[in-house]
KOLTIRO-124372 format. One record per residue (C-alpha): residue in one letter; x, y, z. Coordinates in steps of 0.1 Angstrom, whole numbers. Each point is the difference from the previous one (the first is absolute). Example, Ala and Ser with C-alpha at 12.3 -4.5 7.8 and 13.67 -1.06 7.14 Angstrom:
REM KOLTIRO-124372
- residu,x,y,z
- A,123,-45,78
- S,14,34,-7
//
This chain:
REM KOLTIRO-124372
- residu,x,y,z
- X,819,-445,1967
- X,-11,35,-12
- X,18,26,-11
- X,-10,29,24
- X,-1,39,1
- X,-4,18,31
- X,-6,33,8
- X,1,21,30
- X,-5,38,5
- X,7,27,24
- X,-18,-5,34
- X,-38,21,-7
- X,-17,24,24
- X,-36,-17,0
- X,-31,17,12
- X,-30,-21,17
- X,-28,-4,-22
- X,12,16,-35
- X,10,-27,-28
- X,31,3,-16
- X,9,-11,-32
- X,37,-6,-17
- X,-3,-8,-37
- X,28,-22,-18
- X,4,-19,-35
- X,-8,-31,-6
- X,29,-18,-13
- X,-1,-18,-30
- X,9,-34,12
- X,-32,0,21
- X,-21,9,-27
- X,14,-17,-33
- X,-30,-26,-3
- X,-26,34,0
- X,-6,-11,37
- X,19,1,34
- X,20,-27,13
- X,26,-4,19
- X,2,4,42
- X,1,22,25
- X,7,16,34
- X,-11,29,18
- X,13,5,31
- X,-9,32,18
- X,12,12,40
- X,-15,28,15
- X,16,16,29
- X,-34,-2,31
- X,17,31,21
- X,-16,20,14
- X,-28,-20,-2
- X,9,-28,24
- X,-12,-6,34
- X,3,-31,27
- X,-40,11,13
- X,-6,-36,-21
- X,28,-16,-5
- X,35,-1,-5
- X,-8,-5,-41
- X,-28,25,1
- X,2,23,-29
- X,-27,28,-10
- X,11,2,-39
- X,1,-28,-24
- X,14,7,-37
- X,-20,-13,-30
- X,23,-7,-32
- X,-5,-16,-30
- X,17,1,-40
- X,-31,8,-24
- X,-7,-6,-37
- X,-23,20,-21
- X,-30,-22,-19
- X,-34,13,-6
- X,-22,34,7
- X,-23,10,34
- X,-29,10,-6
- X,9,34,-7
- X,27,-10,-24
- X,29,2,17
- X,25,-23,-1
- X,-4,-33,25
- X,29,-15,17
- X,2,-34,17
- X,27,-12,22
- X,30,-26,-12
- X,15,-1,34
- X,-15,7,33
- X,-22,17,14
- X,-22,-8,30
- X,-32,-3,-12
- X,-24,6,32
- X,-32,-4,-17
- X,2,-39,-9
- X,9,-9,32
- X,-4,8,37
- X,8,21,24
- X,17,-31,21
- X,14,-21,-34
- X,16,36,-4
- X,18,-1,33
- X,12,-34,3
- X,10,-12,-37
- X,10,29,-16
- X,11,23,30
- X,-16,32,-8
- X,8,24,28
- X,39,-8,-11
- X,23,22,-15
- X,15,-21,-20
- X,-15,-11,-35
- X,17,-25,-18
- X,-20,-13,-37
- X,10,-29,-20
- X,-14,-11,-33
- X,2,-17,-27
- X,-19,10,-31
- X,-6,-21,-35
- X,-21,22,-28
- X,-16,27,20
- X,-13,26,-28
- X,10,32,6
- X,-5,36,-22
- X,27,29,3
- X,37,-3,5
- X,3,5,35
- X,-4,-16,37
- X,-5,23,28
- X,7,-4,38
- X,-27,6,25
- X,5,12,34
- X,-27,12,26
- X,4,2,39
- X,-29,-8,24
- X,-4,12,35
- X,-21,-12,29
- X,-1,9,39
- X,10,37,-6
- X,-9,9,36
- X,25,-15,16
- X,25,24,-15
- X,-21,28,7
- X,-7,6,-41
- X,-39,4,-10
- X,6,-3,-39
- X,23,-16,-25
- X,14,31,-8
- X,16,7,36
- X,22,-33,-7
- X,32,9,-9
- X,14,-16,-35
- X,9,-36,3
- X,32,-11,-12
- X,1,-33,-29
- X,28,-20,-21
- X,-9,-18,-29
- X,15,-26,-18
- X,-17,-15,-31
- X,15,-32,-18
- X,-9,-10,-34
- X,10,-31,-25
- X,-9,-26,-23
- X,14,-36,-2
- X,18,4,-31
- X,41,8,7
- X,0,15,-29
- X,-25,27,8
- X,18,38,8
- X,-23,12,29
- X,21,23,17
- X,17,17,-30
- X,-36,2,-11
- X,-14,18,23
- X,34,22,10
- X,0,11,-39
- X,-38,4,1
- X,4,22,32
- X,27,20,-16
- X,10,29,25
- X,-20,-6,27
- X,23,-31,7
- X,28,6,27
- X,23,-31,0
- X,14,-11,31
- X,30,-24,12
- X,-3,-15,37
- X,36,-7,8
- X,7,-20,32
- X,35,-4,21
- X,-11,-22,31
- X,34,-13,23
- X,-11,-26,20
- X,19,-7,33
- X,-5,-39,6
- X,26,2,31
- X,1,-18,28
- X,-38,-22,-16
//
């Protein structure tokens, strides 16, 4: 069992074909040997509309979201810093075009990453989130360039844990996060009329 912190934040206004990036500490269960481990989950939903269209198909969609949770380790080239990913994302260049379809579903707009990760070395204190949203088949709305699509609404969720109970991950992270946490209680009343079943 693993003792789990998840995260969501506000619904984000994405644009297709910039990168985003959201920064966040790492907490100091994952990192007390000097490397990661622990698991994870990224799941990430973007909203297709208006990009949608039965001309192919009833699950046709012209924008795919690519999202992934980063660590820092190493230098490019020109020295800045490098970043690899701990969960997700598609990566298109090691497969094809077909594998990319069928197995991992890449014109959906759901993303959903699951790892877990034993002594990955790591440098800097934080993870980041990346988000990036592709577009294809812009005629059929009428659009000749990225920037004519409208911003595409996302929801993120990002769980992450180690197998030790004893382990604080959430109240980690929340004191780490400081302000920019919002804590929220999901209250639910549900009546259930079982008459005449």
């Amino acid at each position: 069992m693993f003792n789990l912190c998840s995260s969501t934040w506000p619904k984000s206004q994405l644009r297709a074909d910039w990168a985003y990036y959201w920064e966040l500490p790492i907490p100091d269960s994952l990192k007390r040997t000097g490397k990661l481990k622990g698991a994870g989950a990224l799941t990430a939903i973007l909203n297709p509309h208006p990009m949608v269209t039965d001309y192919a198909g009833p699950n046709y969609f012209s924008v795919r979201l690519a999202a992934a949770l980063q660590y820092q380790r190493g230098r490019t080239p020109k020295g800045a810093a490098k970043f690899h990913n701990l969960l997700g994302s598609l990566d298109t260049e090691k497969i094809t075009e077909q594998e990319a379809r069928t197995v991992d579903h890449k014109w959906s707009p759901i993303r959903h990453h699951k790892n877990d990760f034993q002594s990955v070395s790591f440098e800097g204190d934080t993870l980041r989130v990346y988000a990036r949203v592709y577009a294809r088949d812009l005629y059929l709305y009428g659009y000749t360039g990225t920037e004519e699509i409208p911003e595409m609404e996302t929801a993120f969720v990002l769980s992450l844990g180690t197998s030790d109970e004893n382990d604080d991950v959430y109240n980690e992270l929340r004191d780490q996060l400081g302000a920019f946490v919002e804590t929220a209680v999901v209250e639910a009343d549900i009546d259930v009329d079982n008459e005449g079943f």
